[in-house]
N, C-alpha and C positions, 0 to 999 in steps of 0.2 A: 671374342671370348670374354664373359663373365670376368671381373674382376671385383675383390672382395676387402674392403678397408675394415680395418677393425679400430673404434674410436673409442677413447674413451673420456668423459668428463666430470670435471671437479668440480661439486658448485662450494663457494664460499664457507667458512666456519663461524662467520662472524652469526650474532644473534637474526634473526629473520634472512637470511641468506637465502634459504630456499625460496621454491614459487610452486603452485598447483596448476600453472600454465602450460601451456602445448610448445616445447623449443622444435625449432626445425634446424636445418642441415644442410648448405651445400659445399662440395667439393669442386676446387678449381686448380686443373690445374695447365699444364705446358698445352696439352693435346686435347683438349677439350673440359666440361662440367658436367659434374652429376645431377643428376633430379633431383629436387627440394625433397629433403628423408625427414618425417619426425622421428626423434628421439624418444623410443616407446621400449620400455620393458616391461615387465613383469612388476607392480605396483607401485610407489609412487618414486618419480626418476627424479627430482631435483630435491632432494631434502641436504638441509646443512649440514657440511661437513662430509658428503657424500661423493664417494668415485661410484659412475656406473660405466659401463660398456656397453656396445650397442657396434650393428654391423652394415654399416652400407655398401649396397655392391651397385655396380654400374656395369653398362653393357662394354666395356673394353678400358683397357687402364687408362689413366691420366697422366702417365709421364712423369715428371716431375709435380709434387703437389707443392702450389704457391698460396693460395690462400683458402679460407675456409670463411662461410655467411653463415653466419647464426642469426633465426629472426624466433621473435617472441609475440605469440599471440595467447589472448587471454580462454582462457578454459570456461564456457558456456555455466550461468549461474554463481561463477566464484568473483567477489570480489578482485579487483586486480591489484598484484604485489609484485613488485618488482624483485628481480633475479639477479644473485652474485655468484659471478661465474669467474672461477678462478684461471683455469688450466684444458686446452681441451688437448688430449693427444690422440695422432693417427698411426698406426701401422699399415703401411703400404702393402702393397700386394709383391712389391718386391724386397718386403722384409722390413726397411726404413722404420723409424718409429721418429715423425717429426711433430714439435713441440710447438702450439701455440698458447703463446702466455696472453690471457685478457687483465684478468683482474681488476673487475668494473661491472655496475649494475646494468641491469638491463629492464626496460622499461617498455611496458606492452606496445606493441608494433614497432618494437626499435629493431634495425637490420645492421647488424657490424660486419664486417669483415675484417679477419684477422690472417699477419701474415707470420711466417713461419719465427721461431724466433731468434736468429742469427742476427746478431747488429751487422748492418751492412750502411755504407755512405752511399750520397745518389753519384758518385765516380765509378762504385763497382758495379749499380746494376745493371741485366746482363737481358732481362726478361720484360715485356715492352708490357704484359702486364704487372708488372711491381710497379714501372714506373708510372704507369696511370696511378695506381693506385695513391703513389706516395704521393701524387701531384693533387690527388682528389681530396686526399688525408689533410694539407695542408692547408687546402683552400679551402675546406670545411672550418676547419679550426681556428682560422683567419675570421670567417662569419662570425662564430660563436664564441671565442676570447679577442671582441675589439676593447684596445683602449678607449681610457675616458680620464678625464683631470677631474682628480675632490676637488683641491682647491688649488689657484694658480700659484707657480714658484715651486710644489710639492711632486714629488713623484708621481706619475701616472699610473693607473689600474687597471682590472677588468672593471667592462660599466657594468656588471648584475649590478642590483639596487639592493636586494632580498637574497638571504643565504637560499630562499627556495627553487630562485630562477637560476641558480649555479648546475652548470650540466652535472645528472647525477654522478658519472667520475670523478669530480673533483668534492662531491659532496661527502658528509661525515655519513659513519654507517651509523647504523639504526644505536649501538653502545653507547653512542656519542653524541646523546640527543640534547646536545649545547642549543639549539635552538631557544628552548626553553629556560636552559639553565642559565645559560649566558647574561644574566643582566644582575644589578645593583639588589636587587629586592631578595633575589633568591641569597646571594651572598649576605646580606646583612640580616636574613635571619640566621644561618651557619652561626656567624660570627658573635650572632646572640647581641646586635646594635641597632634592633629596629627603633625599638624605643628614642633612640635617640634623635633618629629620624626629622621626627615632630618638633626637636626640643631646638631652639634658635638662639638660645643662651648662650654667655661667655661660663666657659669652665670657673668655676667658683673655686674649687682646690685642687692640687695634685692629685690628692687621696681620691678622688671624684674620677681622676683621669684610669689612675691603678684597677679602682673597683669596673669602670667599663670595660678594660684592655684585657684583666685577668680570666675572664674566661674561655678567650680563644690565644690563650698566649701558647709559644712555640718554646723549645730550648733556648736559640739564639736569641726569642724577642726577649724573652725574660732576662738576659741579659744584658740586651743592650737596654731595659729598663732603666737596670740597675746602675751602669756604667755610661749611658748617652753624652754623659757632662763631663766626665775624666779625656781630660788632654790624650792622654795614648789609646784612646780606643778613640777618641774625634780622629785620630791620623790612621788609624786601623782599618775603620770605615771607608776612607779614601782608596784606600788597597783593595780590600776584599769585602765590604761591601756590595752595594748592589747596584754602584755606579764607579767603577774602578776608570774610570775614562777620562776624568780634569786631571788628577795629577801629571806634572811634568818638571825635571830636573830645571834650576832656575841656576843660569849663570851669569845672568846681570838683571837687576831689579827694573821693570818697567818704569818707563819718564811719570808717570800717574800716580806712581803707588809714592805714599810720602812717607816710607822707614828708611831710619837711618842706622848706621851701627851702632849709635849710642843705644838709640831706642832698644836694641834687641839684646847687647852685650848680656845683661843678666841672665840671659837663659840659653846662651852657650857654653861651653865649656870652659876652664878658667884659661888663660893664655892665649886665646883665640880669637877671633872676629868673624865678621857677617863677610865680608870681603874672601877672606880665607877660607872658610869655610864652604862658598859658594864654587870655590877653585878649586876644593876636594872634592866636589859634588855632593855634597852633604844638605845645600837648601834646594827647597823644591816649593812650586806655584801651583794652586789650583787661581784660576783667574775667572770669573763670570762674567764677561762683560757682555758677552748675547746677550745679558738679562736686562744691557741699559737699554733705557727709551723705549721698552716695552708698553704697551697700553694696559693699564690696571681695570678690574670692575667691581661694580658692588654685589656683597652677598647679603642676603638678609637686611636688603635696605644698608648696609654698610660699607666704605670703602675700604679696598683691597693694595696694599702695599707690596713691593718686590725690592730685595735689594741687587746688586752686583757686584757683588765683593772681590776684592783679590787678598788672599790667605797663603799665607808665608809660612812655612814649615821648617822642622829642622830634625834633619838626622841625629839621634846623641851617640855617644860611646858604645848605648848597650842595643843599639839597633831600634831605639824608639822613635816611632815618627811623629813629631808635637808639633802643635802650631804656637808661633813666637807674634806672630802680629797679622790683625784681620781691618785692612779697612775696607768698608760697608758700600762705598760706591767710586763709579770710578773715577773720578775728577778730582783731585786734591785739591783743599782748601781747608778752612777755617773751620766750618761745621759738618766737615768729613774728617774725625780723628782717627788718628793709627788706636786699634784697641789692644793690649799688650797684655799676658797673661797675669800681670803686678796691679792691673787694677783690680776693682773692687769684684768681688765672686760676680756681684749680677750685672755688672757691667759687661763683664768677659764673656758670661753665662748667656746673656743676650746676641752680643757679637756671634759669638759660635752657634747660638740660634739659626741669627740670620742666614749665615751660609748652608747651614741645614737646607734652608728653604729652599737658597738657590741651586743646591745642588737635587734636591728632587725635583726642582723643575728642568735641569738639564739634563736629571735621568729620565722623566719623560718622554723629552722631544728623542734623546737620542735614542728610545725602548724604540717608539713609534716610526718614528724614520728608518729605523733599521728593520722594523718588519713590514713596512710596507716595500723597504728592496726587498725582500722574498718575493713579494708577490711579484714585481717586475721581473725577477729572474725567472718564474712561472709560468706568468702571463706570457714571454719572449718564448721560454721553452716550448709551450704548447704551441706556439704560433708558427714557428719557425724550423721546431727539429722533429722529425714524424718517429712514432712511436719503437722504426725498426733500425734508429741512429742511436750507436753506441752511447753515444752523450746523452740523449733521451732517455736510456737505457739505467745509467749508471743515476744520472738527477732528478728522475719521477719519483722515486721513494723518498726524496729530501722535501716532496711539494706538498707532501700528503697533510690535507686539510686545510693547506695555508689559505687558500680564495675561499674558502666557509669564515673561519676563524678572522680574517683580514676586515670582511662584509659585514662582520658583527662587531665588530672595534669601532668600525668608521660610524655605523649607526647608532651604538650604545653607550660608547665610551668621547668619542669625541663628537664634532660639531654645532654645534650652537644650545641644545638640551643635552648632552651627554655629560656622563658620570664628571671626567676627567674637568669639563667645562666647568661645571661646580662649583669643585673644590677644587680650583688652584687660582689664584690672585689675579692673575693674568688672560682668564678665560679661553673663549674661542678663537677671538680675533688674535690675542697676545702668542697664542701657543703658537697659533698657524705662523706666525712672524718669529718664532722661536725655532719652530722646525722648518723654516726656509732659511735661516741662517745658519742651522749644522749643516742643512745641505751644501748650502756654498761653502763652508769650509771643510767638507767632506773628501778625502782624496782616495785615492785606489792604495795608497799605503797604508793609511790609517785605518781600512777593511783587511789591511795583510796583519797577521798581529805582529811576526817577528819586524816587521818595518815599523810599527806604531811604537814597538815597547823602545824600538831603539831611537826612532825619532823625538819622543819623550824624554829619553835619558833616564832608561830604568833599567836596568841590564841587571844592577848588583845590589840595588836597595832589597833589603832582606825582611822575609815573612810576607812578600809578596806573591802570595798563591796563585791569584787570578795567570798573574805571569807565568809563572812555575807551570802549571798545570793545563793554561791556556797552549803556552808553546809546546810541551810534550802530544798535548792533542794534534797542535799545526801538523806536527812534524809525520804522526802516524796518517794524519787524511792526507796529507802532503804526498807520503810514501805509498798509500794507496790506489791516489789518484793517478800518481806516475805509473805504477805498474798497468793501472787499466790503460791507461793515455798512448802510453807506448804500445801498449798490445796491440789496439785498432789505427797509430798513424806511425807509418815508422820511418817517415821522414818531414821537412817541412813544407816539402812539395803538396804531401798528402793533405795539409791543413790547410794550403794558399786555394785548390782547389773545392775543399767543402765548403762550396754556395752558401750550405743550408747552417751550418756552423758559423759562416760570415755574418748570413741574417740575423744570428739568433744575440750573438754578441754588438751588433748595429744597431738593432733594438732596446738594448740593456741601455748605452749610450745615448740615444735618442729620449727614451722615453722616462728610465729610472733617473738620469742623471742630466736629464735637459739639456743634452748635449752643450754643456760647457766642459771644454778640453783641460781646461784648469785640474779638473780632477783626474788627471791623468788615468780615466778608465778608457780601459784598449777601446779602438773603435773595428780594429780587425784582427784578425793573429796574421801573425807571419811565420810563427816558429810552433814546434811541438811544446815546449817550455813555456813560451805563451800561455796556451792551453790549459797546461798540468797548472802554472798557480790562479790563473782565474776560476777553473773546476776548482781547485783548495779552496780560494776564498771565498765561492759561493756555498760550499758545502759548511766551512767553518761560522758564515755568519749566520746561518739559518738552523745551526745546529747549539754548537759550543755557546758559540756568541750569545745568542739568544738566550742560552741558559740563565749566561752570566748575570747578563742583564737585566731577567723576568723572575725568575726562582728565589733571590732574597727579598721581594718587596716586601713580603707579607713581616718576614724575619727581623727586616730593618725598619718598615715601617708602620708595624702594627701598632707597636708605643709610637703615637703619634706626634708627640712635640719633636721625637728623632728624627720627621719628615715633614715638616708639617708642609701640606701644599700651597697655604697662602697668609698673610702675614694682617691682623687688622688695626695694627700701628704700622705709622712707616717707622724705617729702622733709627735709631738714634741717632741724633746731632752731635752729641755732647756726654762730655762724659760724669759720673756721680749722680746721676739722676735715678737711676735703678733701684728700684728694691723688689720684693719676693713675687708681690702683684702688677710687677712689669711685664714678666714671662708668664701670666695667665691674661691679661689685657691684648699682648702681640697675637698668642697662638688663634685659630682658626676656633668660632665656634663649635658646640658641641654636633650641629648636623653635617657641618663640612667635613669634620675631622674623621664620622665616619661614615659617608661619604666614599670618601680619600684611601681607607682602610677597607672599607670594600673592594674596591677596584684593585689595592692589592693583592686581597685575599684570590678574586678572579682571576688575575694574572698568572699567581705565584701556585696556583692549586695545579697538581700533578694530572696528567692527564688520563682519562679512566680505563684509556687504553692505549697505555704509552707503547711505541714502538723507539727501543733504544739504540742510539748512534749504533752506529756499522749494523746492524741488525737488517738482514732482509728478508721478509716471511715471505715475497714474492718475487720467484724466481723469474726476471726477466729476461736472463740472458738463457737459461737452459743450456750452460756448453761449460766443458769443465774446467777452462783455464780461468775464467771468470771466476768459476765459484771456489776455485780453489784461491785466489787472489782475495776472495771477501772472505773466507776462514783463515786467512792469514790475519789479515786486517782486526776478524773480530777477539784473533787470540791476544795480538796486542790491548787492544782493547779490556781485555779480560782483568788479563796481569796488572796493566795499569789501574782500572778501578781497586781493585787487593792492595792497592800500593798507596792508594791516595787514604784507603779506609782505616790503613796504618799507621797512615801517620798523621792522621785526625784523633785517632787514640791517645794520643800526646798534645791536642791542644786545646787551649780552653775554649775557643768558638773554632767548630769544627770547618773548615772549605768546603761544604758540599758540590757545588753549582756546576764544578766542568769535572764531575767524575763521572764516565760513560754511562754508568748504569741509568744512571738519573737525567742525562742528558736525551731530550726529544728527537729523533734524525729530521725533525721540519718542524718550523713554526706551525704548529699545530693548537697551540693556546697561548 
């Protein structure tokens, strides 16, 4: 007896979504397949943003329906365009109405098959077709995301070469035609500094610097114009900035650093000491010393200086964070002075330069290093967890665009001709040896943030938002991820047995973190708890994290002597030597600088189609405990953005960077 399926499908909303092609159809299920069905109504069936319906019948039911084959061929005369195919649903013949979620282009003669969409692990399946399938899923994806090493010492990638050799799933849609946009030239016309381009001159005057910077200035840049030089906003920066990641509670002065309490007395409070004060927890260390023994290069036929400074700070009575003493490299001696806020303006002025510099070279390494773990956590996921594993389920919306976005970086921005190479002191070679030395001191606490802030010694320093707002975040993906986590294992039995979960996190291991154990990242779960915080802290690095770290460049270092990427004095021996045209002689010529300010404006630009934390327009779970767990998630979410835009009402450089709205759910840019 006849049986009669009624289907229906969704193609995509996004811009060309649709296709004028011929989609076909089959049905698979327990008890047999149906005949290949086109997908044919009544005028045109795939346009964007469209449900249509459509009926295929077969000569006797299918049992249970397990998967469904969609193939796409091209429609005779018509150019060929690829097809986004959202959601296809079936109603059984015995009423059923089961869900498969694709949400991925299709490309003429591509044949997918999709299975129903219920997260299931390979412990419960039950049907020897699922499990080919998931076995055929893997080993496909295993072909098509192998690793590859950029460069040796660095995290491992996918090898595409070209955003265009990226399987169209993982590619940007047609909105997000970065392809193009993506380089130096497009942003420094935005930024209105092509001109500058050409010009290989030292800055002649500040006024020279103003008149370039002002007409793509920001609220915040304008700011930090005006204040880059004032003591409490150099210690501001360190906070909330747009590298909040050197400071750390200092409770005995390193053997290298040569202050002493006399040196600092004047700019503690009266009756107190450096000793004391270090016991209340009141001084604090940024330290650079990655930056020693880096190799330098020339720009513009000119040599390129770096320093490594370690900078002393000090908490005062009314919560202000100041620095009390900066020396410039790490070896103490004779023509390495301690530089103290009592000398001369451009002595001090230059000191606090210098660390400017080192620290946007450690914001750098650590932007870059931390998104290409996205891509590791990606790459592993596609390899390792098939598309019908919870875990797959709940971390493919966190991947979205990262292998496009990742491939354009590695080409554009860094290696030997890129952006970043340029304009910073240290170039191609220095960074690579920059970003191998975060990684080796890279730990799985320091990717946790409540372990980082506390391993720092920052629990209670005040007007620290990054903190504030970073741990509020933890806590909500924290609480999210447990809810799902426990939903699909609800014991630790259930986790020793996910093969495919074992893989995926054995890969992380291997490939993201070169399997050195030092970094204490898990190399397997043992437990459900396991699980819950390494889901948080992949979700938090490639979401919040990110933010943190990419979203104020432009803000921090569009006024560029606030960042400057590379120094063309080395830093001072000596002190009293300084005067006004010290700090236009140091800073980066006029093409570096923007250069340098390109690359953040790329960085820092919002994406044209942001998809925001907890936000998921693509339902991959289709079941409602799920999706009632993500509008829980998204209401927190909600309240908290209201919360943080309140209390940016009240300050004079507002925290934007880890308020949901604005926050990416994936490295996406």
């Amino acid at each position: 007896m006849e049986a009669i399926y009624d289907v229906e499908v969704t193609t995509g909303s996004m811009t060309h979504a649709g296709t004028f092609d011929n989609i076909f159809i089959t049905l698979i299920g327990t008890q047999g397949v149906s005949e290949r069905a086109k997908l044919d109504s009544y005028g045109r069936d795939f346009k964007t943003g469209m449900k249509v319906k459509y009926k295929v019948i077969t000569r006797f039911t299918l049992a249970n329906l397990l998967l469904i084959r969609l193939e796409k061929d091209n429609l005779m005369f018509l150019p060929e365009n690829d097809w986004f195919c959202s959601l296809v649903n079936v109603r059984t013949p015995e009423k059923d109405v089961i869900h498969f979620p694709c949400y991925r282009w299709m490309a003429e003669g591509e044949v997918i098959e999709l299975r129903e969409a219920k997260a299931t692990q390979i412990y419960e399946e039950k049907y020897s077709q699922l499990k080919e399938h998931r076995k055929n899923e893997l080993k496909l994806n295993k072909q098509v995301y192998q690793w590859t090493e950029f460069k040796t010492g660095l995290p491992q990638h996918a090898f595409f070469q070209e955003p265009l050799s990226l399987p169209s799933v993982v590619r940007f849609s047609f909105t997000k035609d970065m392809d193009s946009a993506f380089n130096c030239s497009t942003a420094l016309g935005e930024i209105k500094m092509k001109k500058l381009v050409k010009k290989t001159d030292q800055w002649v005057q500040m006024e020279d610097m103003k008149s370039a910077f002002w007409s793509s200035r920001t609220a915040v840049s304008e700011y930090v114009q005006l204040h880059w030089m004032d003591d409490d906003f150099f210690g501001y920066q360190l906070l909330n900035g747009s590298n909040p990641m050197m400071l750390r509670r200092c409770t005995e002065l390193p053997l290298n650093f040569a202050v002493t309490n006399g040196m600092v007395q004047p700019f503690l409070e009266s009756g107190t000491s450096l000793t004391l004060e270090m016991k209340q927890g009141n001084i604090f260390l940024c330290d650079y010393k990655r930056l020693a023994d880096l190799p330098t290069q020339f720009i513009n036929g000119k040599q390129q200086y770096v320093a490594a400074p370690l900078c002393l700070l000090y908490k005062n009575q009314v919560g202000k964070l100041l620095p009390i003493a900066i020396q410039l490299q790490q070896q103490a001696s004779e023509d390495n002075p301690v530089f103290l806020p009592s000398d001369s303006e451009y002595d001090w002025q230059l000191a606090k330069l210098c660390v400017r510099n080192a620290d946007c070279l450690e914001h750098q390494a650590s932007f870059y290093l931390r998104t290409h773990l996205a891509e590791t956590f990606t790459v592993s996921l596609m390899r390792n967890l098939p598309a019908a594993h919870p875990i797959h389920k709940l971390l493919v919306p966190h991947t979205r665009y990262t292998l496009q976005i990742n491939t354009l970086i590695r080409n554009r921005l860094l290696g030997p001709v890129g952006a970043v190479t340029q304009s910073t002191s240290i170039g191609d070679e220095g960074m690579t040896n920059l970003i191998k030395k975060a990684l080796s001191d890279l730990t799985y606490s320091s990717l946790c943030l409540p372990e980082d802030i506390s391993d720092r010694g920052l629990q209670s320093i005040p007007n620290f938002f990054y903190r504030d707002d970073g741990l509020r975040l933890w806590s909500f993906i924290n609480d999210f991820v447990r809810s799902m986590v426990e939903f699909y294992y609800q014991s630790d039995s259930d986790v020793q047995q996910d093969t495919e979960l074992q893989d995926w996190i054995k890969e992380i291991f291997i490939h993201g973190f070169l399997e050195q154990s030092s970094t204490g990242i898990p190399q397997c779960f043992s437990t459900v708890e396991e699980v819950i915080k390494c889901v948080t802290m992949v979700i938090f690095t490639v979401s919040a994290q990110h933010s943190a770290l990419r979203a104020g460049q432009f803000d921090y270092g569009s006024w560029f002597p606030n960042a400057p990427g590379s120094l063309k004095q080395p830093p001072p021996t000596s002190k009293g030597s300084s005067d006004k045209n010290t700090l236009l002689d140091i800073l980066p010529d006029m093409n570096t600088s923007a250069y340098l300010v390109s690359v953040f404006w790329l960085l820092s630009k919002p994406s044209s189609d942001l998809v925001p934390l907890g936000q998921y327009p693509e339902d991959y779970f289709c079941q409602m405990a799920p999706q009632k767990k993500i509008r829980d998630f998204q209401a927190e979410l909600s309240f908290f953005s209201e919360s943080i835009n309140d209390r940016n009402k009240g300050l004079q450089v507002p925290y934007t960077y880890m308020c949901p709205d604005n926050i990416s759910n994936s490295v996406s840019i």
